[in-house]
LUMGUTOR-178728 format. One line per field, with one value per residue (C-alpha): residue number from 0; x, y, z. Coordinates in steps of 0.001 Angstrom, whole numbers, plus 500000, padded with zeros to 6 digits. Layout:
N
rose: NUM;... .
c1: X;... .
c2: Y;... .
c3: Z;... .
This chain:
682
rose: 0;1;2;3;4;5;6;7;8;9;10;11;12;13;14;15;16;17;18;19;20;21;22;23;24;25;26;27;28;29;30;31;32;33;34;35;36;37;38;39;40;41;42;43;44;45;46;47;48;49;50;51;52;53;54;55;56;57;58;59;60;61;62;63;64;65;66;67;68;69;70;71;72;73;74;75;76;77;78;79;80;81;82;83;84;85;86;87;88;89;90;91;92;93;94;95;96;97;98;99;100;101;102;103;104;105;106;107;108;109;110;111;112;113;114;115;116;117;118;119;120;121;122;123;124;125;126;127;128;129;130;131;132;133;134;135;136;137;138;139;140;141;142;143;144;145;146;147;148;149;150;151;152;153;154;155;156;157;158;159;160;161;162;163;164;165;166;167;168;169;170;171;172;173;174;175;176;177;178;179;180;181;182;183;184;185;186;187;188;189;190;191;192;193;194;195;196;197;198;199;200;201;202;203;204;205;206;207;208;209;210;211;212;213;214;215;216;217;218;219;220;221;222;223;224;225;226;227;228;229;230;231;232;233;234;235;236;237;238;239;240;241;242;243;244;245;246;247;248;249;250;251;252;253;254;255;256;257;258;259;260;261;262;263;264;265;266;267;268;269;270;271;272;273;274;275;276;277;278;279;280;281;282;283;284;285;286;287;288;289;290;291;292;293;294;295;296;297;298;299;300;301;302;303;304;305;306;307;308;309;310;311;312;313;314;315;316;317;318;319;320;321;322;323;324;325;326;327;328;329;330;331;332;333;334;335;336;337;338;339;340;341;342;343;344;345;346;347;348;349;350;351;352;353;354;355;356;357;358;359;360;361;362;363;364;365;366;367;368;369;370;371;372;373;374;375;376;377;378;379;380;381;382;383;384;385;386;387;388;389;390;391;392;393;394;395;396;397;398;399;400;401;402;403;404;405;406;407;408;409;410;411;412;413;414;415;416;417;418;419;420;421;422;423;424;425;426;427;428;429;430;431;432;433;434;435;436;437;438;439;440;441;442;443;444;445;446;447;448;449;450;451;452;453;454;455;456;457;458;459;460;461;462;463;464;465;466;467;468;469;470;471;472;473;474;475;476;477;478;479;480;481;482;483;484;485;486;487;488;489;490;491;492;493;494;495;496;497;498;499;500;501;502;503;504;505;506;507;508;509;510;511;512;513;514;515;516;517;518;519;520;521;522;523;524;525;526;527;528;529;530;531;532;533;534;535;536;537;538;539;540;541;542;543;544;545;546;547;548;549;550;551;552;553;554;555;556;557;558;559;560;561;562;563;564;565;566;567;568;569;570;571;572;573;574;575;576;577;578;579;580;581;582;583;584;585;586;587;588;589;590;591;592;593;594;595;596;597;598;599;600;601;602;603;604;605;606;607;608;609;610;611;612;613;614;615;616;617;618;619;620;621;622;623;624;625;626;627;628;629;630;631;632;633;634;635;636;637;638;639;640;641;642;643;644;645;646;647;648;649;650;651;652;653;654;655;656;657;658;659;660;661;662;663;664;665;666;667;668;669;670;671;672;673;674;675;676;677;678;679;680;681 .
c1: 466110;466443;466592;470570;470842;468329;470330;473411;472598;470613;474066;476135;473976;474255;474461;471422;471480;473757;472784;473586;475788;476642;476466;477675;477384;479241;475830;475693;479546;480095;482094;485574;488506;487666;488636;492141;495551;498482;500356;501611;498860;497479;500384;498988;495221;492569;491225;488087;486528;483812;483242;481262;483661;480358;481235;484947;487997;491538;493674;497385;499027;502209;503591;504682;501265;500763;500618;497256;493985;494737;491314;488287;484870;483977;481126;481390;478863;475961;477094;479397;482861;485897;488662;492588;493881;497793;500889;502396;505225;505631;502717;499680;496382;493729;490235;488530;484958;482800;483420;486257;484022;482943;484320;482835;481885;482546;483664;482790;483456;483452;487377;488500;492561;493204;496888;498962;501840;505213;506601;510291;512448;509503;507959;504776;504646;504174;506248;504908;508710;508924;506974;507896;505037;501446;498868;494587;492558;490192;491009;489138;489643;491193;492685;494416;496542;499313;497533;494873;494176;494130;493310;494969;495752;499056;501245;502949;499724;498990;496508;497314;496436;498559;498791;499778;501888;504196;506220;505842;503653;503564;502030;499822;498569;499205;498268;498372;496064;496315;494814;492578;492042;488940;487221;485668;485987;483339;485867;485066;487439;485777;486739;485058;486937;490758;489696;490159;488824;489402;486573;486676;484232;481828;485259;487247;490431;492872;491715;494402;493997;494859;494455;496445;493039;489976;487714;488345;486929;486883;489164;489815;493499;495324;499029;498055;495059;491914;488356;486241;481984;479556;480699;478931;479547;477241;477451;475785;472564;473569;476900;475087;472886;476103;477646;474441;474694;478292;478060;474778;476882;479994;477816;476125;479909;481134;478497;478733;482783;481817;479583;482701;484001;483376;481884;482761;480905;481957;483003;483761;484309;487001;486750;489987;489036;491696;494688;493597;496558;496593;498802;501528;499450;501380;498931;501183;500337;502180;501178;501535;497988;497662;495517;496410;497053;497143;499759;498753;501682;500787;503138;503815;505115;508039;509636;510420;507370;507834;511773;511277;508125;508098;506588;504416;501894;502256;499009;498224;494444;493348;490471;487639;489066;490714;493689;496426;499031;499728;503416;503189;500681;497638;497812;494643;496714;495127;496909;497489;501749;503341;506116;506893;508046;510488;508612;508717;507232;509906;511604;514612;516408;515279;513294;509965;508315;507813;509020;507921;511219;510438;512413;510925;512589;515696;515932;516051;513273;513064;509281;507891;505337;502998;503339;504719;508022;510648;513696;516274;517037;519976;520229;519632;522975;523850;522624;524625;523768;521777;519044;520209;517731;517773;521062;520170;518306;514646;514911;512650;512282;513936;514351;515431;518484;520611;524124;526376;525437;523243;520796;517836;517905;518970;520328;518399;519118;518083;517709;517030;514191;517475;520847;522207;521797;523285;523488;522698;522926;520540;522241;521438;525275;526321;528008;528593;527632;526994;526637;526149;524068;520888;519003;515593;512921;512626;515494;515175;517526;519127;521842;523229;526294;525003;527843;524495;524334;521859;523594;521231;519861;518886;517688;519773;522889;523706;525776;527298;526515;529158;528146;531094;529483;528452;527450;525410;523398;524039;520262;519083;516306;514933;513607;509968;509750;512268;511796;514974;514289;513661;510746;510807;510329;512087;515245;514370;517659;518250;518185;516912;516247;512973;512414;509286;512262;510062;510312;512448;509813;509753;513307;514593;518073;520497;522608;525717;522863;523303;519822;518026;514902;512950;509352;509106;505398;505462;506721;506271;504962;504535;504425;503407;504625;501979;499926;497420;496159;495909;496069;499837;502581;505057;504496;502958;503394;501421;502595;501328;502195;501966;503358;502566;500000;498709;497087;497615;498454;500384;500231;503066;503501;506003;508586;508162;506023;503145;499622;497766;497294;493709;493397;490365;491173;494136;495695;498580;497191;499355;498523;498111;498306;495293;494406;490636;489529;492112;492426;496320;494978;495092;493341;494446;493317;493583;491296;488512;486736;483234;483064;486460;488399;488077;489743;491157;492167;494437;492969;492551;489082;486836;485976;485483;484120;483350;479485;478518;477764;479519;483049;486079;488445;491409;493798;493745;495247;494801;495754;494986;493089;491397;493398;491471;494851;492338;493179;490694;490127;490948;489650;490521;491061;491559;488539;487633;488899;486493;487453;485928;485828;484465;480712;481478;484444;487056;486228;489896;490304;493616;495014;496995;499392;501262;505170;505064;507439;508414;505387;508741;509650;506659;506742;504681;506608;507571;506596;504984;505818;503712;504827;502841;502549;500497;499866;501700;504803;504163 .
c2: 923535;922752;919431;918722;920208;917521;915068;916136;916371;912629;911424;912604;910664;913587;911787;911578;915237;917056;920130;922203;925013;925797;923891;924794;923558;925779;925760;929862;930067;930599;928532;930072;931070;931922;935912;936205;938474;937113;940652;943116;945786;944518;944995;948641;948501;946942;945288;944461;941744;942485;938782;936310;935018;933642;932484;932329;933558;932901;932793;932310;934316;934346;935889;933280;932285;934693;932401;930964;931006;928502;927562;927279;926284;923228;921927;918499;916312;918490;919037;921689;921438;924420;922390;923409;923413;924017;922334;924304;924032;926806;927897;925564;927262;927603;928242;929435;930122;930053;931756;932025;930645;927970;925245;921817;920568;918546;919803;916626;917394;915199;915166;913810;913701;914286;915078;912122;910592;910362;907638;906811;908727;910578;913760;914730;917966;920101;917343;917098;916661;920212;920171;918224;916886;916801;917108;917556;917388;919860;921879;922498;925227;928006;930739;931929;930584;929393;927850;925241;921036;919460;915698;915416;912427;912736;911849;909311;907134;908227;909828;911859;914264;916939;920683;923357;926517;929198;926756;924521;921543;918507;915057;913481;910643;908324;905618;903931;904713;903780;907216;906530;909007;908506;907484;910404;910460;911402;913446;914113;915788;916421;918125;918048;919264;918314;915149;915250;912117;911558;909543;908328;906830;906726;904659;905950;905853;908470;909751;912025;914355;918074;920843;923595;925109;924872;926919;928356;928160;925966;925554;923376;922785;921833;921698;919785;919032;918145;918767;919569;919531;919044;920834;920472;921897;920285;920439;918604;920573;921479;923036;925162;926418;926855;928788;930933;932396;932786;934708;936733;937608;938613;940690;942319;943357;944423;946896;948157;948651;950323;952855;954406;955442;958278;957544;958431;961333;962431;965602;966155;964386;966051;965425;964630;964537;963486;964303;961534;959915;956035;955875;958473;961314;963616;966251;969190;973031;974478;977953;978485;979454;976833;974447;971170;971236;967875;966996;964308;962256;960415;957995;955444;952205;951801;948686;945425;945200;948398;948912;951749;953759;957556;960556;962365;964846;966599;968272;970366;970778;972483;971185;972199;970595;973646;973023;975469;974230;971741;970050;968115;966525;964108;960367;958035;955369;954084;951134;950844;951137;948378;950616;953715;956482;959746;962392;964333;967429;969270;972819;971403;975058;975968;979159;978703;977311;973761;972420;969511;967018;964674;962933;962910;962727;961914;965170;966084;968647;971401;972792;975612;974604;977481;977804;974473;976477;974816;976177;973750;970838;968519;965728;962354;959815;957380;954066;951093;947918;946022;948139;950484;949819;953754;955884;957575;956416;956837;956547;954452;956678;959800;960517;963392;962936;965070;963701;966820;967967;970419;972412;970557;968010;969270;966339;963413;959918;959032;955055;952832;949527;947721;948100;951654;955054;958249;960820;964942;968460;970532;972464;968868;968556;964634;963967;959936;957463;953378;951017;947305;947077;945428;948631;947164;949980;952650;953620;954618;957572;957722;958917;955970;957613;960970;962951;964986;963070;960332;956934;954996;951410;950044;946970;944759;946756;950079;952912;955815;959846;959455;956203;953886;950481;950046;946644;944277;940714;938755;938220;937260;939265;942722;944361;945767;947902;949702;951342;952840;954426;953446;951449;948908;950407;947364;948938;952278;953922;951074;951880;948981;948400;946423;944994;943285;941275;939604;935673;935878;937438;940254;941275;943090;944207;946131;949553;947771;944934;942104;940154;939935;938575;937091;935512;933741;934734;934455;937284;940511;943308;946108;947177;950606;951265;953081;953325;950721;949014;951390;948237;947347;949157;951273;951010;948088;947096;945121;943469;941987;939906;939408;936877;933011;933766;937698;939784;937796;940288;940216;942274;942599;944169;946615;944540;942968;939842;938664;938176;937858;937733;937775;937605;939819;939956;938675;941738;943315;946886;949417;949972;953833;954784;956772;959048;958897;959389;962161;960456;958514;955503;954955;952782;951411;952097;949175;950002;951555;948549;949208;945334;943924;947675;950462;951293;948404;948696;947013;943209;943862;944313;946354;948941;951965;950965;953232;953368;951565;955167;953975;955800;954471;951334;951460;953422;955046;957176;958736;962447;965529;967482;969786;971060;969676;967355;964437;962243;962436;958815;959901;957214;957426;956461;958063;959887;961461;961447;961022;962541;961808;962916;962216;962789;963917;966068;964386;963545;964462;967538;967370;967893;964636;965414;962029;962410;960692;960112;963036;963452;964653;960487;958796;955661;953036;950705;952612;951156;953405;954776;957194;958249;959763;962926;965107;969758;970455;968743;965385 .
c3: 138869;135419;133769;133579;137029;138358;136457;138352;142140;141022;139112;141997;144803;147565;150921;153079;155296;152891;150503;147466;148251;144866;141094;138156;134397;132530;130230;130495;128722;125098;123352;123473;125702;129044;129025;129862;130201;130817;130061;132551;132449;135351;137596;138398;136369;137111;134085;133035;130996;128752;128157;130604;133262;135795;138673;138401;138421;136734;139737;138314;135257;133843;130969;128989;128589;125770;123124;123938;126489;129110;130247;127298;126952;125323;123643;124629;123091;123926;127354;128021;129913;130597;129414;130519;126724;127559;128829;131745;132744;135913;138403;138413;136277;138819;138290;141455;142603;145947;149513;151517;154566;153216;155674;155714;152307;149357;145897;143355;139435;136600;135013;131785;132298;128245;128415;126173;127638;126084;124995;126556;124913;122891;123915;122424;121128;124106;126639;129660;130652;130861;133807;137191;136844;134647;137326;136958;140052;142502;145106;148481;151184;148683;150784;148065;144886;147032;149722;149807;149768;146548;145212;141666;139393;137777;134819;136915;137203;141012;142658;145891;148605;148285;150856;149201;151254;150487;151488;148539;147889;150133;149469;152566;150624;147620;145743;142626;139752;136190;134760;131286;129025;127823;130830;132563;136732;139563;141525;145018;147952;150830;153784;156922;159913;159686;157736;154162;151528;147678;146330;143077;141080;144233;145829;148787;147580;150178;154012;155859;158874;158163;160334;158212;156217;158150;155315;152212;148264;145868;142443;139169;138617;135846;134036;131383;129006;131108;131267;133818;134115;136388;139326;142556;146189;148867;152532;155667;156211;159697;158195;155634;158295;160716;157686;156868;160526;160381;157251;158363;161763;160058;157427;160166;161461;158546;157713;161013;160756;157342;159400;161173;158158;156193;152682;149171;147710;144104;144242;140540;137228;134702;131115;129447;125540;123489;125720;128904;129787;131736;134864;133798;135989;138539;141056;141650;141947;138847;139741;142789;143783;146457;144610;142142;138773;137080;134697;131822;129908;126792;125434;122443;122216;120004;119270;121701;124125;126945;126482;123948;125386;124139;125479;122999;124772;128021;129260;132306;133373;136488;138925;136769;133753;131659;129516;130934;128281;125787;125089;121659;119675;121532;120311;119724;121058;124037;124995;128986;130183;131439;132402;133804;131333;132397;133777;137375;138337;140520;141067;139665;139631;142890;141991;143877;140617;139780;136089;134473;133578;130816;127833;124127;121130;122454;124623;128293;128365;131069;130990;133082;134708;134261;130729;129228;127349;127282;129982;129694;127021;126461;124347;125818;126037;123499;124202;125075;124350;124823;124887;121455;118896;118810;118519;121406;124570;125041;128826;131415;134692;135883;139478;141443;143979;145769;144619;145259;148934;147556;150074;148310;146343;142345;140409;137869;137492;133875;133719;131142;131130;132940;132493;132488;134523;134015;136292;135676;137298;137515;134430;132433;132143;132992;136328;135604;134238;135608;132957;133016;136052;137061;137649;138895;137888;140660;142264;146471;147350;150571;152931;154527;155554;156781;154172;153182;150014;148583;148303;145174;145973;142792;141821;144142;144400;145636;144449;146128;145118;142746;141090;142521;144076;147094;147674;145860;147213;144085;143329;139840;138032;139227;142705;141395;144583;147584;150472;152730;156101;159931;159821;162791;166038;168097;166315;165588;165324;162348;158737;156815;153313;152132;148588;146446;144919;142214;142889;145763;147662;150504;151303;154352;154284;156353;155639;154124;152111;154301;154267;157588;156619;153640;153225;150197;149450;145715;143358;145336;143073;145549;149339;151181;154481;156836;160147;159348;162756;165898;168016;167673;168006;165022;161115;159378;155777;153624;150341;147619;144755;140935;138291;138693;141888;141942;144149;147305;150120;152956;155946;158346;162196;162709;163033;160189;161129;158884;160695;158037;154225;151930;148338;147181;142988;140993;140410;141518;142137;143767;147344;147967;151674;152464;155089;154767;158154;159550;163171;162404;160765;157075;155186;151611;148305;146411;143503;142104;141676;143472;144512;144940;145680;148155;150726;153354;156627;158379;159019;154546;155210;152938;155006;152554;148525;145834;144764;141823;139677;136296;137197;135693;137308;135267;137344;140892;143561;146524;146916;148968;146303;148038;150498;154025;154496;153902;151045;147763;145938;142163;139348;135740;132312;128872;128983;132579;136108;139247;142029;145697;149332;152285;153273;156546;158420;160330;164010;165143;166715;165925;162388;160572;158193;157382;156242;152692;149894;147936;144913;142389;142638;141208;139946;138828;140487;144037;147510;149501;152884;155278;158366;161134;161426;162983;162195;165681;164518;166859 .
């Protein structure tokens, strides 16, 4: 123990019987921001800091944080303190660290509250008016970013108890407390069974009874200036030792679940020099040979933020890593999407060869897939406002629809970031055009009214094969994700619609877009719709979220009841339905992460993880590479792919073959569904 550590367990005067669970000084940090990115890459990445994070984690984002680091590292008279530098005036910055079993314990911290207070009728520069309400405190029992116990003092000169839910906040305690800015505070919540106590200044000062969180981690919280050192977790010594055998039994379990599964073996690694592409990849066999190709798009930003992305490179690679062709000119530019961009992979004219459709310099392009020359091209439409800082439109996403009762589906729907779509033939001639509309970013294609063509539910609206409108729920912003089939086997001649509908949550919705059901669970990202648990009955569906509280995921029975929810890394990563073992449960891949990814089952355990052999995080997949009808784990960046299978054959002595979403409609932002399926057509 070194010297200022001795200084703080003596300072802190740990009650007689209780121990150290965890300290922390903050002496390892540089001076600086704590590493942050408050962009969208990490809606479908999984980022990686460089820079020393320790212990902790950033738990809330949003993007209007841009303009600065919210949490930094202070120098504070010799001693060093992470100090919340910002005003914030939506979602709470959260700084999180510790165990999610951690039960009985205190968190003490030492605060400085260093936020001014306006004057009546005179705002300081960055008004804490713009907030409901300037709040610095510490938070015990962390489930995740929405739910936990909190003691805070606030700009209203209280200090309170307050339970956070998905709900919203609620306040079990109060009382008055004049809050002095330069006075630092011995902060201390404790929480031992359903009793939780604020101590202050080695004062009791609030006591409630709360049974909603009986374990969780611990956090600093802040919406306005404050500064935080000295951080101490201690427990009862009969608690620790309680929590030691809990933790040895569970790991014990775990690693025994683990066993049933097969493991990751790396079956290649593919070298992409100078043509690697981020998360615009597509696995497709362009020659017909029976085995993948994989298709790599490059593309440049251009203009406002991710409105005006262009395609500049197209390359196809086989398995072993040889170029088979080459559409335009490789970029250095290696910054990660934070959108989708149009390209599919499809037989478009129905000829028993796949093409690959794309836009680029203002031109619907037609490719042959085996060769890369151009079949078809057409010139892109003009742009309407507001997105027409080009003549012509660059285009967001293409999709392929069946909007004229064709045999198989042979029409596009060319969209822009969010307001227009245009509709094409497989000739590229334009069949209509909707303009004006919230268009969300993936559209879900559908026959709701069995005339053998797709009806379009986009964003929150829907339009018919010909365009006309449909319906639409009146919802402000944009669905990020849609799914459109029978899902919920207590009605399972039903057709319902389900949406990530940004801050309004998880969505379900009838045929004709009446809302059944909602669960406000912060702003849903994604959701895949699979065989997850063999212990309960139809599909299940997990979700999970992204701006103001990420990566907290939700998993839901097949009628559309949450049982559970875990938080393993704020990120939003997409959720790939995975059929790893081949016996009719799939697991998830949530990322390549070898600590807080793999693959999860059901419960969101971690029952599958990637070895720690140096292989790349930012962008993943699951696919069925290599023809055994069991899913590979694919990793990549700019500069190589991983690909892995399983170190064992499957146990079933049945062949699985799960019913996915067609692999011409990929999108960065497209729940997932996988039906069960199985070779003999059960």
């Amino acid at each position: 123990m070194n010297p200022d550590e001795t200084q703080l367990v003596s300072a802190q005067a740990l009650p007689a019987g209780w121990e150290i669970l965890a300290r922390e000084t903050f002496r390892d940090f540089p001076v600086g921001p704590f590493p942050y990115d408050y962009t969208a890459l990490a809606e479908y990445h999984d980022v990686q800091f460089a820079e020393y994070r320790g212990r902790w984690r950033e738990a809330t984002t949003y993007h209007a944080w841009r303009d600065a680091a919210t949490w930094n590292a202070i120098d504070d008279n010799g001693q060093m303190a992470i100090e919340q530098s910002c005003v914030r005036d939506k979602h709470l910055p959260i700084l999180e660290t510790g165990r999610r079993e951690w039960s009985d314990y205190r968190v003490s911290a030492r605060i400085r509250p260093i936020f001014a207070k306006p004057a009546p009728g005179k705002p300081v520069v960055a008004p804490i008016a713009q907030t409901a309400q300037g709040i610095v405190g510490l938070i015990a029992r962390y489930v995740d970013s929405r739910n936990y116990v909190m003691v805070v003092f606030t700009s209203d000169d209280t200090i309170e108890l307050r339970r956070s839910t998905h709900d919203g906040f609620t306040t079990l305690a109060s009382a008055p407390l004049a809050v002095d800015q330069d006075h630092q505070y011995l902060v201390t919540l404790e929480a031992i069974g359903e009793r939780l106590t604020a101590i202050v200044d080695g004062q009791t000062v609030l006591t409630v009874t709360d049974p909603t969180f009986p374990a969780g981690k611990i956090a600093l919280v802040a919406n306005v200036p404050a500064r935080f050192q000295d951080v101490v977790v201690s427990a009862p010594t009969e608690a620790r030792q309680s929590l030691q055998r809990r933790l040895s039994e569970d790991q014990r379990v775990l690693l025994a679940e683990r066993e049933r599964y097969p493991q990751p073996v790396l079956d290649r690694v593919i070298r992409t020099p100078g043509f690697g592409a981020s998360k615009h990849v597509r696995f497709a066999d362009l020659d017909n040979d029976g085995r993948k190709e994989i298709v790599l798009v490059q593309a440049l930003d251009r203009g406002v933020r991710d409105t005006y992305r262009m395609i500049t490179c197209v390359t196809a690679i086989d398995l072993d890593g040889n170029v088979r062709w080459q559409f335009g000119r490789p970029t250095s530019f290696r910054g990660l999407p934070t959108s989708d961009v149009c390209f599919q992979v499809y037989d478009l004219d129905q000829d028993g060869n796949l093409e690959v459709i794309l836009t680029k310099d203002f031109q619907i392009l037609v490719l042959d897939g085996k060769t890369g020359q151009v079949k078809q091209n057409a010139p892109t439409p003009p742009a309407p406002p507001p997105e027409n800082m080009f003549y012509r439109t660059i285009g967001d996403s293409l999709a392929i629809a069946n909007l004229r009762g064709t045999s198989a589906p042979q029409d596009l729907l060319l969209k822009d970031r969010y307001h227009n779509v245009w509709a094409y033939d497989n000739k590229l001639n334009l069949l209509w055009t909707a303009q004006g509309i919230t268009t969300g970013h993936f559209p879900a294609l559908y026959d709701l009214d069995g005339d053998g063509k797709d009806e379009i539910v986009m964003g929150y609206s829907c339009l018919d094969h010909d365009g006309a409108p449909l319906w639409e729920i009146g919802i402000g912003d944009h669905a990020d994700g849609i799914a459109v089939g029978k899902f919920n086997h207590e009605q399972p001649n039903e057709v319902e619609i389900r949406l990530a509908a940004s801050d309004e949550g998880m969505l379900w919705l009838d045929a004709n877009g009446k809302i059944k059901q909602r669960d406000r669970n912060g702003h849903v990202q994604r959701f895949t719709i699979a065989k997850l648990r063999p212990d309960s009955p139809g599909l299940d569906m997990v979700s999970i979220t992204f701006w103001g509280e990420p990566g907290i995921m939700c998993f839901y029975d097949g009628a559309g009841r949450r049982y559970t929810s875990v938080e393993l890394n704020h990120q939003a990563s997409p959720l790939h339905p995975t059929n790893w073992t081949g016996d009719g449960q799939e697991l998830i891949f949530y990322s390549g992460n070898p600590k807080e990814g793999g693959l999860l089952d059901g419960w969101g355990c971690q029952v599958v993880l990637l070895p720690e052999d140096g292989h790349p995080t930012a962008c993943h997949q699951s696919v069925d590479l290599l023809g055994d009808e069991r899913d590979e784990l694919v990793v990549w960046d700019y500069d190589q792919l991983y690909v892995y299978t399983q170190d064992r054959p499957s146990a079933s002595s049945r062949r699985y073959r799960p019913r996915r979403l067609e692999d011409y409609n990929v999108s960065n932002y497209r729940a997932e569904v996988s039906l069960p399926g199985w070779e003999d057509g059960s």
